[in-house]
C-alpha positions, 0 to 999 in steps of 0.5 A: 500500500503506498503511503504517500500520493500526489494530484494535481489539484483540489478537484482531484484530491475532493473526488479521490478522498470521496471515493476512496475514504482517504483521510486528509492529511496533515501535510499538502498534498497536491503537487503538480508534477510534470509527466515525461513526453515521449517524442523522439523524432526531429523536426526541422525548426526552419520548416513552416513554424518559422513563417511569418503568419501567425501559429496555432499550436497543439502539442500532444497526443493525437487522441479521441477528446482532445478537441483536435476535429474542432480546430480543424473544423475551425480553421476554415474559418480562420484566415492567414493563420497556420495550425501546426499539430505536433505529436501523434496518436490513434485518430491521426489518419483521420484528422489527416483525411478529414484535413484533406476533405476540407482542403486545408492542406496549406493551413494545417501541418502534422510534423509527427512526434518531436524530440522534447529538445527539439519541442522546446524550441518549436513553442516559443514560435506560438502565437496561441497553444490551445487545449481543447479537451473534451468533458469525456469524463472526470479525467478529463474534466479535472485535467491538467495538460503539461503542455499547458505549462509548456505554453506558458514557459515559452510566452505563448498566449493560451486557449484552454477548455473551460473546465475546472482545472484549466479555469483555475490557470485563466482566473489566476494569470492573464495568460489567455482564455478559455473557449468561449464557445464549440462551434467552429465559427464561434471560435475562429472569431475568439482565435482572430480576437485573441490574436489582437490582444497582449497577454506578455505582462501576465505570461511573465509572470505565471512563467516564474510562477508556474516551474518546476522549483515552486512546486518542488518545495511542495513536494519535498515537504511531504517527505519531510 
């Protein structure tokens, strides 16, 4: 039996203290730890993320639920912008085909999976990273995606899923917005909206707040 356990958030810890009749404990417990991404592959950092027009960014698994149909719906109604999808997974072919039905060959770009090297000096090339999960369940709705953290890190302005623990990065930092709205033209406007406005100021600051060293004071404190 472990003794010790970590979660993201509060959300996490109320439904897993409810369901598993777990005790609170005299010592914090919602570290956030970052999860290892396991991409591998190069990508050549002079391809399209380095256009002038401006990069929609999604880096990730290209999975059921992460909202990947809708911001390819989106961009054919979002104009001099390129969508660049980083990663891979088991919907690709059919995100790919459904690029190709629409035409969108010269907005959108998989570059398969990246080595985490490589990755960090793709992001900063962002004008919008997005996280658009799905509320599929309760692992998504109390989701934390690290590759929010990643957008943040690399001055990247956000747009995130309104779900609890996504909400909790927008209402605490002025680091971007979260969906207003799931229909595709609905969305295209808040993308062009957000395009126009500066979240620098707040992205520096949630940048030295939101690392690695904060959160490892928390953790080791538990050990303690």
């Amino acid at each position: 039996i472990c003794e010790y356990s970590s979660t993201r958030s509060d959300n996490v810890l109320f439904h897993a203290r409810k369901v598993h009749k777990i005790e609170k404990p005299t010592k914090k417990d919602d570290v956030h730890v970052d999860e290892i991404q396991l991409l591998n592959e190069e990508f050549d950092t002079q391809n399209s993320t380095t256009e002038s027009l401006p990069i929609i960014l999604y880096q990730g698994a290209l999975n059921v639920g992460r909202g990947l149909e809708l911001i390819i719906d989106t961009m054919e109604y979002v104009s001099d912008c390129k969508l660049v999808l980083i990663g891979d997974g088991d919907i690709r072919h059919n995100l790919e085909k459904r690029v190709i039905e629409k035409k969108l060959q010269n907005q959108i770009e998989f570059t398969g999976k990246i080595h985490p090297k490589k990755l960090k000096n793709i992001t900063p090339f962002a004008s919008i990273g997005i996280s658009l999960e799905e509320d599929l369940g309760l692992n998504y709705r109390f989701a934390m995606p690290n590759k929010i953290f990643d957008y943040i890190q690399a001055g990247a302005p956000i747009l995130i899923s309104d779900l609890p623990e996504m909400k909790s990065v927008i209402d605490n930092y002025e680091v971007g917005e979260l969906v207003k709205s799931r229909n595709p033209e609905e969305l295209a406007f808040q993308i062009q909206s957000i395009l126009q406005k500066d979240f620098s100021a707040g992205l520096k600051k949630a940048g030295k707040k939101l690392i690695w060293e904060n959160q490892e004071k928390e953790l080791l404190r538990i050990f303690q």
